[in-house]
N, C-alpha and C positions, 0 to 999 in steps of 0.2 A: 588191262583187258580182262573182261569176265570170262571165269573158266565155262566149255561148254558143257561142261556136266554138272549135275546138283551135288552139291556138298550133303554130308550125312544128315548135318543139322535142318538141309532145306529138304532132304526127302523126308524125314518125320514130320518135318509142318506141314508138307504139302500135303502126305497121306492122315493128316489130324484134321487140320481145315478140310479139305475133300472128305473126309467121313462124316463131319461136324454136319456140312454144309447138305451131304446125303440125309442125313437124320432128320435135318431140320426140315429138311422137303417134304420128305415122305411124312413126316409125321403133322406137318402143318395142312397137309393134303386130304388128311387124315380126321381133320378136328370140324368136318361141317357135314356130315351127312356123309354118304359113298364117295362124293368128288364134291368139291364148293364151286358153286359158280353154276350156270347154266351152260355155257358153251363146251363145256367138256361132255354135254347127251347129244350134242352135233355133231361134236368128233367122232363118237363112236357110231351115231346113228350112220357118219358118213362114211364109216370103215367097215362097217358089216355091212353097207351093199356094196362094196369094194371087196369083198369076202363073198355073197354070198353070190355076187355075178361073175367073180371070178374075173375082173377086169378093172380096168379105170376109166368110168366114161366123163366126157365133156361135161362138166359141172352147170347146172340150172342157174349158178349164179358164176357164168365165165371166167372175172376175175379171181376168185377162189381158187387158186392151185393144190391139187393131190397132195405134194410128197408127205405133208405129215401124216396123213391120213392112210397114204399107202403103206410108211411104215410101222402104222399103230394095226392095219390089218395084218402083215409080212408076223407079225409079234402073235398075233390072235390064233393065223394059222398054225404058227409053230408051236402054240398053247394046246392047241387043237380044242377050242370053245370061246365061245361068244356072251358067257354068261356075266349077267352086268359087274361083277363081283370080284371077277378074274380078271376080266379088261379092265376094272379101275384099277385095280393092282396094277397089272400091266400100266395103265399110264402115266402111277406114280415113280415106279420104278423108271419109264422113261424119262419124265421131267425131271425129277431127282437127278439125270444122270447128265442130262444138259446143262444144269445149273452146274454142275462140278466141269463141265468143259467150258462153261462163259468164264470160272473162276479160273481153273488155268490158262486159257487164253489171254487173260488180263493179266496174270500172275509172269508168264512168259514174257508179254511186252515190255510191262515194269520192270522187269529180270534181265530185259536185252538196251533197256534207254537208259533206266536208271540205276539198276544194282539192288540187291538181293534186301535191301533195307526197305527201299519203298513197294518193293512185288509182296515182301511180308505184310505189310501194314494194308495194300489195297486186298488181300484176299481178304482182310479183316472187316474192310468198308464195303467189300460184295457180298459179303455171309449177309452184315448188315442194311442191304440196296435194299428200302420199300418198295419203291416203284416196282422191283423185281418179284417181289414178293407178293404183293398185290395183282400183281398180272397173272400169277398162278393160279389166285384165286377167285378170279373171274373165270379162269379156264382163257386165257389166250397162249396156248399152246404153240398152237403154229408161228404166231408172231415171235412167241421165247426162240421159236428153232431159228426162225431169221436172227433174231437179236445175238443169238451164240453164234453163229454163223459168219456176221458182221467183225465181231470181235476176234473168232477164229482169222479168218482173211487177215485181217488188219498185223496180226502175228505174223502171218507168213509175208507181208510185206517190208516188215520189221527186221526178216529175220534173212539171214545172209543161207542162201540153197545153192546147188547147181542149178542151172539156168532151165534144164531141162524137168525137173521134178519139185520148179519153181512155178513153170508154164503150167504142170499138170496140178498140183494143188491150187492154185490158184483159179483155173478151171472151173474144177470139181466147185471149188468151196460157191464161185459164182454160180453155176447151175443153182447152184443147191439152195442158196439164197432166194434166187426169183423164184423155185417152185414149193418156195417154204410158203409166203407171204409177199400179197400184192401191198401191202404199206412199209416191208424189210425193204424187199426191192425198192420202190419209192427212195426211200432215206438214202440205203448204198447207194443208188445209180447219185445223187447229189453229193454224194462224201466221196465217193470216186472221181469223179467229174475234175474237181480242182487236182486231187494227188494225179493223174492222170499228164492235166497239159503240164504243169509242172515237171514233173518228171520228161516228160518229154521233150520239154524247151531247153531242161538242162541237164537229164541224162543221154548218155548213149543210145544207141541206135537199139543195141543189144537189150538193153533195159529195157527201151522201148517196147520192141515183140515180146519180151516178158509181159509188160503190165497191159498189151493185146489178148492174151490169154484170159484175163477177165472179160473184156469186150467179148470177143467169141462166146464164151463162156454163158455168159448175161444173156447176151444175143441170141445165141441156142433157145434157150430156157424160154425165154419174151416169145420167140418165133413159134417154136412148137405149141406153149399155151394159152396167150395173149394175140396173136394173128389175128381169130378170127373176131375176137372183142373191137379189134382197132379196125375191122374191114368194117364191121354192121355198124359202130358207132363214131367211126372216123366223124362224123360232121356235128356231133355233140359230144366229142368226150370230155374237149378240153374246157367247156362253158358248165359242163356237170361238174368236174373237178374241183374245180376252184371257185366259180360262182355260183352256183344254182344250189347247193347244201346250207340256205340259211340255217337251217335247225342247228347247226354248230353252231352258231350265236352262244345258244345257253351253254356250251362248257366253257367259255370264257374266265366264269370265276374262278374256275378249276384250274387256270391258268397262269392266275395273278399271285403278285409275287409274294402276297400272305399266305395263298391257298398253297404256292409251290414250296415254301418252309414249313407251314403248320401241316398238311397233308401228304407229305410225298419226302423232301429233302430234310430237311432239320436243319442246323449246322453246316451240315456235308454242303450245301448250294453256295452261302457265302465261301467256304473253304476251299472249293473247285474254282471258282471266280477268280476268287485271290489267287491262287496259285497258278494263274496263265501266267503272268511279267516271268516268275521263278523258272517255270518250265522253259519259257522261252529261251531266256539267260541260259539255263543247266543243257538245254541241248544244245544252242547256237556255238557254246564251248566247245562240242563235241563237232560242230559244223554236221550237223543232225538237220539238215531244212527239211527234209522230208518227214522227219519223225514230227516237227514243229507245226508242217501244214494238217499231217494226219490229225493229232490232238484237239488243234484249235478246229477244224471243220466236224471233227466225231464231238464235241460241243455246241460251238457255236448253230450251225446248218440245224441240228433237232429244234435247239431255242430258238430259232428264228422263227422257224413252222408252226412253234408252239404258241409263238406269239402272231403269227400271220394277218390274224384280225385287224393289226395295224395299217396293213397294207389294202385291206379289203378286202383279203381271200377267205373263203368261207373251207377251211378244210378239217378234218378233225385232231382239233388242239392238244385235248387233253393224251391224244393218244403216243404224241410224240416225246409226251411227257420221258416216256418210255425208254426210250434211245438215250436219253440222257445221263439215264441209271448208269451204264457204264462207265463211261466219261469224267463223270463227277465223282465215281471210287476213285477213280485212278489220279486225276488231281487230287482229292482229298490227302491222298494218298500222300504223292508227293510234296505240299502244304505240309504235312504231321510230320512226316521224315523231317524234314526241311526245318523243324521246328525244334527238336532232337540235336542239331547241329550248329543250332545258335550257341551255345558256350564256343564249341572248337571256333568259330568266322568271327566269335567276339574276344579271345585269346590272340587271335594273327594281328587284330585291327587295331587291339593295346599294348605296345609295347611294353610298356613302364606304367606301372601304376602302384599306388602305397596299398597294400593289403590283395594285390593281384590276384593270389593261389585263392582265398578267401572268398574273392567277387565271383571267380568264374566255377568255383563247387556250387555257391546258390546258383548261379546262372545255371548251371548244368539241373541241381535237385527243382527248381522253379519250371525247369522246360519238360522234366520226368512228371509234376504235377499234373503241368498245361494239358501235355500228350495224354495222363491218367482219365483227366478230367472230361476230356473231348471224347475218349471215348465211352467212358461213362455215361454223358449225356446220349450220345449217341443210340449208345444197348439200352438206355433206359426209354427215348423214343421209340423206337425199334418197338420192345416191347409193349408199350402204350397203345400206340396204331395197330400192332397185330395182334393184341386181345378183342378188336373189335371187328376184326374182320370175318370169323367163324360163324356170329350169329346175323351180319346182314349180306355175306354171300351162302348161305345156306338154302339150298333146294331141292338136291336128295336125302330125304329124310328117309326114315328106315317105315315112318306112316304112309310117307307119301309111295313107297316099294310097294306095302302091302297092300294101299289101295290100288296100285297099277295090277299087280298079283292079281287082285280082286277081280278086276274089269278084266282080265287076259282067262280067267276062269270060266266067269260067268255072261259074255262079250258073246255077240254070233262075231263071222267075219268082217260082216258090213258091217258099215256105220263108222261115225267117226266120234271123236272122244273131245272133247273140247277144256283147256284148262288155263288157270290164271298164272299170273307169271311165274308163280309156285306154285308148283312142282315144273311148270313148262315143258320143255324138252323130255325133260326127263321121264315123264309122264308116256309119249312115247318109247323108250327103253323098257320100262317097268313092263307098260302094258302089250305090248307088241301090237297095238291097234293103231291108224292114222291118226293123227292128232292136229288140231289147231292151237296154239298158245296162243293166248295174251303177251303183247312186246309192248314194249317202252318206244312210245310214239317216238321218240327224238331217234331214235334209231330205223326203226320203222313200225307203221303201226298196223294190225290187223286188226280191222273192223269187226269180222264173221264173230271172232272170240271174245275182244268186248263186250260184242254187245249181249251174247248169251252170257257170259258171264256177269254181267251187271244187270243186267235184261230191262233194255231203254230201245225206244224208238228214238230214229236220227231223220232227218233231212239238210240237205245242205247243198249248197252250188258253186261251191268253190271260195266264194268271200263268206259268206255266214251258215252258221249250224245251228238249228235248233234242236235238243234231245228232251225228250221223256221218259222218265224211268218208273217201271211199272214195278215195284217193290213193295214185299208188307213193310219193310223199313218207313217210319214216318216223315223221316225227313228227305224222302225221295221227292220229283218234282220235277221239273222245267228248268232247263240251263241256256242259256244262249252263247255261242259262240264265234271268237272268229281268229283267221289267221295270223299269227305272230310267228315271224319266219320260218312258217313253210311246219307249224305244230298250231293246233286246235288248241285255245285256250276258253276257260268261260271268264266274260266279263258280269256278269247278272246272272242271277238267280232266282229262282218264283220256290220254295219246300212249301210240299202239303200241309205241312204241320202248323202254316203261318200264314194259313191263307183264311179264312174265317168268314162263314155267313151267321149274323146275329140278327135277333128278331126279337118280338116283346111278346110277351106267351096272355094266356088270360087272366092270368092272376099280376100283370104287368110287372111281370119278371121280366131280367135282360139275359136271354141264353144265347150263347156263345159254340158255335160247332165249328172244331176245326176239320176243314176238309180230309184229311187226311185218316177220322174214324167211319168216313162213310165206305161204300163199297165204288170203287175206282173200279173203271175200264177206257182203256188205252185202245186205237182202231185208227187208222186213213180213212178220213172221207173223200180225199182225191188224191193220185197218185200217179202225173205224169210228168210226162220232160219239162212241163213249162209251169206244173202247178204243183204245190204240193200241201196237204190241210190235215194237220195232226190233231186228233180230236181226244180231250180228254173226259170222259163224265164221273161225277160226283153224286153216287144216289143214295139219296137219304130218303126213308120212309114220310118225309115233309118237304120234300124239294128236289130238285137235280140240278146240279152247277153241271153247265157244259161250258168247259174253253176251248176254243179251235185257233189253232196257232197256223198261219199262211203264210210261205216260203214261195213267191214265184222265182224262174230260173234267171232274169234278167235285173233284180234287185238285189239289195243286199239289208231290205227294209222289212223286218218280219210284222204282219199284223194279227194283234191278240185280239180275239172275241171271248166276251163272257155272254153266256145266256143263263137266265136264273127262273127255273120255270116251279112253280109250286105245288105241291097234291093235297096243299091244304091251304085254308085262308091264313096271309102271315101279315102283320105290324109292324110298323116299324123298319121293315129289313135293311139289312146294312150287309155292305162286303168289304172285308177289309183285304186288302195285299201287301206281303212288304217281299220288297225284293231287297235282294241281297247282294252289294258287290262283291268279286272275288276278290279276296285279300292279297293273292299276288300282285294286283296291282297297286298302286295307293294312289287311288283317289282321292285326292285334299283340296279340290276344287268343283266347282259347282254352279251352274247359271239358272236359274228363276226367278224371272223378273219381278221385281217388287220385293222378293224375297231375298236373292243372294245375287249379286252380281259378280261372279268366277270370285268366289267366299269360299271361306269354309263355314263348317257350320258352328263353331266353336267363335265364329266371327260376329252372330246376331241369335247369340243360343236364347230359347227360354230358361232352360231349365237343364240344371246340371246335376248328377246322382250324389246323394251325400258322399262319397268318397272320392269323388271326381274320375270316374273311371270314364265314366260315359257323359256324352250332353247331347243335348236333342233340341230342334224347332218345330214345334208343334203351332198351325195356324190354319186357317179357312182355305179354302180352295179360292175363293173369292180374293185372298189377296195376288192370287199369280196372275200377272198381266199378261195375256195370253194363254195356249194351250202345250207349253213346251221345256220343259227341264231338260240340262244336263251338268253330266258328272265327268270330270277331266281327272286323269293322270298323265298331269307334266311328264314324269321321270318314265313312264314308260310308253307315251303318244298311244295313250288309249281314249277311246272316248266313245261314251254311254249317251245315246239320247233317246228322251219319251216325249211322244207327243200323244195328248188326251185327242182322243174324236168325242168323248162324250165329260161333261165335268164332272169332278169328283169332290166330295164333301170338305174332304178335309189331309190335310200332308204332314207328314212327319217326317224330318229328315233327322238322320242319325251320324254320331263320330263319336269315336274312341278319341282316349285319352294323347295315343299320338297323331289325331287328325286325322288319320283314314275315314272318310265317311264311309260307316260301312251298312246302313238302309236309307232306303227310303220306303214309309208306309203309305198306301193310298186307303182312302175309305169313300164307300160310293156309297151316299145315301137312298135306296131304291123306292122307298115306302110303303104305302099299303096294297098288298099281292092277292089275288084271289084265287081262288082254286083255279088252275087250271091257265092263268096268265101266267106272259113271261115277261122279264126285264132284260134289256141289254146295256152291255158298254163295251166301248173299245178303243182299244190303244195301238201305238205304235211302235219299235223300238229299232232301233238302229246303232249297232256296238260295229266301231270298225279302227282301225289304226292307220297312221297319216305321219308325217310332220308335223302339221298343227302351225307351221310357223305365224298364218294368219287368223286363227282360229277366232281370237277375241276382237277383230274387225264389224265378225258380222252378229247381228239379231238374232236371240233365239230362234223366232221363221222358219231362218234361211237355214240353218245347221242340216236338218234333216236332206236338204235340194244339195246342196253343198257338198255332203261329204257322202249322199250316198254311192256307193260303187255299183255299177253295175258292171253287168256282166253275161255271158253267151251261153255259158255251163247249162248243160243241161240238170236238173236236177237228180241227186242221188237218194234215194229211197231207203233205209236198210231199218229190221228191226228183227229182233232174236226169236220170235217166234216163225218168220218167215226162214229163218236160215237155219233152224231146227228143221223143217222138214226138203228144204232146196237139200244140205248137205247131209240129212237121213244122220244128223246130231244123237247119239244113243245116252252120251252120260257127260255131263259137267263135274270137274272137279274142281276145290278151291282150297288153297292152301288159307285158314283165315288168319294166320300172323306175318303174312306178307302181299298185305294188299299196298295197290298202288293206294297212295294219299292222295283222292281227288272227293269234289264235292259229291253228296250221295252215294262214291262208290263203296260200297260195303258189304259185306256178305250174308247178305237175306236176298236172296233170290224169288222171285214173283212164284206165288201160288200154281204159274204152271210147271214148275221141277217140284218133285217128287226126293227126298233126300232118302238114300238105299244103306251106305256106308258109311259109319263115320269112325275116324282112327283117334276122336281128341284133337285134333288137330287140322286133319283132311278130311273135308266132310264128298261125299260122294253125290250126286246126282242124276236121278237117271230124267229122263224127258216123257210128256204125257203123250204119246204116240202112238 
């Protein structure tokens, strides 16, 4: 039986690892800016009006629970200041202090199941938890307080109490959990659930009303702040839960079991795995079944989550990652111990053998290697992964402070501050003004701030989007879009810089003008629920290119107009277009008729680059039997279709080296233009997502009738210059070494922002107002 007090040897390791594991927080906390991550300018934004009203009101986003937030305010008060500088502190010093109680609470269990061997080794595997350490630096704060909290509990279930200040810790620890985190809660209420009837099928009565204590507990907590979430949304919650979140789709990778050892575990995943049979074995000895179900459900129950996608559930994967950090020390743990003891189990199992003494000293220096080595690899992952985390969760910079400084100086009260995903949040702390951020659509996206920040005009009805971006950048332009569960993706692309009207001048030159040096203006020429016509013009001192792109509310079929009207007599004229697939997809398939029958183009190439990087079909319009091309991505059920209203000259279709078709060029031959005539053409285009399972049935035709979607949506409208003065928008800020990577978005914002500040880094923007 283990003594219940710590031996000398074990309080110096405890207060070494616990210092270690302080150090490493605080100073990891330390290495990106004021805090790393965005979500730690929410905590605070959430705790100074917690502070500053001197109360806790019913949170705008209900499930969100106070307590950490109350306790990070309880700290501020007693600091007596709010200044952003003192509360990071302050919240280093808090995380810091969490992590050292996750570490003894794991340290404790291992200490009460297995013995002082493997409680050593697992504080050694939690110093080392990525997942844990990554969660810091996002800022999930509140989740860490559930996650120490989970593991706390699990201690006192462990651990043999009086019955009565069994009921009360166990309590406590429950409240504390559901008002930490609505995804802690989550997890416990499943990891309880089985220890629960279990216990109660075969313990005591007595036990029983102990392990009630949680139930109450829980109970309380869900009642007081969750009630009123489950009265207003009793009749969707459970259909939003689990099925209505497709955007969880994309963390899937993040989930898979390359991503879960190269990102997240290392070693330590195989090592936790393996070491269920052992654990099983070393407690069942002990007739531990409850210690047996705790272990295998604080594993198994997160992984299952993580992998839910199997089952169909849309919930979010990668977060459950999480839960598992613990889990996986503590097997590790026991695995490396377990490892350390192969000589003594291989001495008992040999009686007699020639050179015995001999066999089991390497046995023993061979398993001192193994145990070296493991963790070696380990510390040396460890370090790898978290060298890279400083510079892409970084977003209070010390620039982006002084630009908030900036705007909190020189700022009336009104007005609102708008910024990209760096600085974000934080941008409200700095500057003490309202703020819109820029979000990462998969989690949620704000249109208001995209769109000034990128500054595009959008329309869309729920199946498709078309945007225009009004930027001196040249490779701004026309995107089309549409939904891929439940996030706006583009399939096709039109950049100015590619778009070209060519003519024959008098000396029977061939001049070539890319649209994108003329003087661009972006405008609606219609603008209601049922219609919507996004006009762009292209004025050149010899011409004006007008496109008008039309969105009705009940299609999913945008139709492009070009007009080409001249100011002077022009020869020859030609318009060329090349549009551009989005490379997330891979298009490697293809239908026009005469041309390519669902080919690639690598299939009936002309002409291939001397390095073979690229190859292209360059032929007549005249060879396409009909008016209708499309572009298929098998692997991701996307699919591009165009259909001409008017013929075009000449096509060019384009593939990379790995088959992505990634253009197709159009060339309209217009001819001879006289002062003051116009030319038109027009096309159609329809990008949407399907199965496809019958797609190659039908004739190009029909594709367009087929697969358009319709739909009731009213139309949505939005463009940055209108929400610049709807929300009286005062200043844009852009972090420009953390933009999002999407097509055209880029930090050249349109001739209407005025740039006031710039730190190197953070350029400031005020609006023409």
């Amino acid at each position: 039986m283990q003594k219940p007090t710590l031996s000398t040897f074990e309080m110096v390791f405890v207060l070494i690892a616990s210092s270690i594991l302080f150090i490493l927080i605080f100073y990891e906390m330390s290495t990106a800016g004021i805090l790393p991550g965005n979500d730690p300018a929410v905590h605070l934004g959430k705790s100074a009006t917690i502070v500053i009203n001197q109360r806790v009101s019913y949170s705008a986003v209900p499930w969100y629970p106070p307590l950490f937030h109350t306790i990070v305010a309880e700290l501020q008060i007693l600091a007596g200041t709010l200044d952003v500088f003192a509360s990071a502190f302050i919240l280093k010093l808090l995380i810091s202090t969490l992590y050292v109680l996750m570490l003894l609470s794991s340290y404790l269990i291992c200490r009460k199941l297995f013995g002082t061997g493997v409680a050593v080794v697992s504080a050694v595997f939690i110093i080392l938890s990525l997942p844990l350490i990554e969660m810091i630096f996002w800022g999930g704060y509140a989740n860490f307080l559930g996650l120490a909290y989970i593991a706390f509990i699990f201690y006192i279930i462990s651990k043999e109490f009086h019955d009565v200040k069994k009921m009360f810790l166990l309590f406590l620890a429950a409240f504390t959990i559901v008002m930490s985190h609505q995804l802690a809660t989550f997890v416990f209420v499943l990891l309880f659930v089985p220890i629960f009837i279990i216990n109660s099928l075969s313990g005591s009565k007595r036990k029983t009303l102990v392990y009630l204590s949680v139930i109450v507990g829980g109970g309380l907590a869900i009642f007081v702040w969750y009630a009123q979430m489950f009265i207003e949304y009793s009749n969707m919650i459970v259909e939003h839960l689990f099925f209505a979140m497709a955007e969880n789709i994309y963390n899937i990778p993040e989930v898979g079991l390359d991503a879960l050892i190269r990102n997240n575990f290392g070693e330590t995943l195989f090592l936790g795995f393996a070491a269920i049979p052992i654990t099983i074995f070393w407690l069942k000895k002990k007739q531990n079944i409850k210690a047996i179900i705790l272990l295998v459900a604080w594993l198994v129950i997160p992984f299952i989550l993580s992998q839910s996608y199997l089952f169909g559930l849309y919930l979010p994967y990668i977060r459950f990652v999480y839960f598992l950090a613990t889990p996986i020390a503590i097997l590790t743990a026991i695995m490396t111990y377990s490892l350390t003891k192969t000589p003594e189990i291989l001495e008992k199992m040999v009686k007699k053998i020639k050179n015995k003494k001999t066999i089991i000293m390497a046995t023993k220096f061979l398993a001192l290697v193994l145990v070296a080595v493991l963790f070696v690899l380990q510390a040396s992952y460890f370090v790898e992964r978290t060298a890279s985390f400083p510079d892409f969760y970084e977003r209070a910079t010390i620039q982006s402070y002084h630009a908030g400084a900036w705007i909190k100086e020189h700022s009336p009260s009104e007005g609102i501050v708008v910024s990209s995903r760096s600085p974000g949040s934080w941008l409200n702390i700095f500057s003490d003004q309202h703020t819109l951020e820029e979000t990462n659509p998969l989690y949620s996206r704000n249109p208001i701030a995209e769109s000034v920040v990128y500054s595009f005009y959008e329309a869309e009805n729920g199946r498709t989007l078309i945007r225009e971006y009004k930027q001196s950048n040249p490779k701004a332009g026309q995107e089309v879009y549409t939904q891929v569960y439940n996030i706006w993706k583009t399939g096709i692309s039109l950049p100015n810089d590619q778009a070209n009207l060519i003519y024959v001048d008098i000396y029977g030159r061939w001049i070539i003008i890319p649209l994108n040096t003329t003087e661009i203006t972006v405008y609606w020429k219609t603008q209601t629920e049922n219609e919507a016509q996004l006009v762009t013009e292209y004025k050149h001192e010899l011409f004006t290119v007008t496109k008008i792109a039309t969105l009705l509310s009940n299609s999913s079929i945008i139709n492009v107009n070009w007009v080409v009207q001249t100011h002077k007599t022009l020869s020859n004229v030609k318009l060329t277009l090349t549009h551009n697939m989005n490379p997330i997809f891979k298009y490697q398939e293809a239908l026009a008729p005469g041309i390519l029958h669902w080919q690639n183009t690598w299939d009936n190439v002309t002409y291939i680059n001397e390095n073979g990087h690229w190859a292209v079909i360059e032929t007549s319009f005249d060879n396409l039997q009909g008016e209708t091309i499309a572009y298929f991505a098998p692997e991701n059920h996307i699919l591009t279709v165009i259909e001409f209203n008017d013929p075009a000259d000449w096509l060019t279709f384009g593939a990379l080296e790995n088959r992505f078709m990634d253009i197709l060029r159009v060339r309209y031959e217009l001819g001879y233009i006289n002062t003051g005539e116009t030319q038109e053409i027009s096309y159609s285009i329809l990008l949407c997502t399907s199965d496809f399972s019958d797609l190659k049935r039908y004739d190009a035709p029909e594709l367009m009738q087929k697969y358009e979607q319709t739909t009731q949506t009213a139309i949505h409208e939005r463009d940055f210059l209108s929400y610049i003065e709807e929300y009286d928008i005062k200043f844009v800020v852009i972090d420009t070494e953390k933009l999002s990577e999407q097509l055209f978005q880029i930090a050249v914002p349109s001739p209407d922002l005025d740039r006031i500040y710039d730190t190197g880094r953070i350029l400031t923007y005020i609006t023409k107002r």
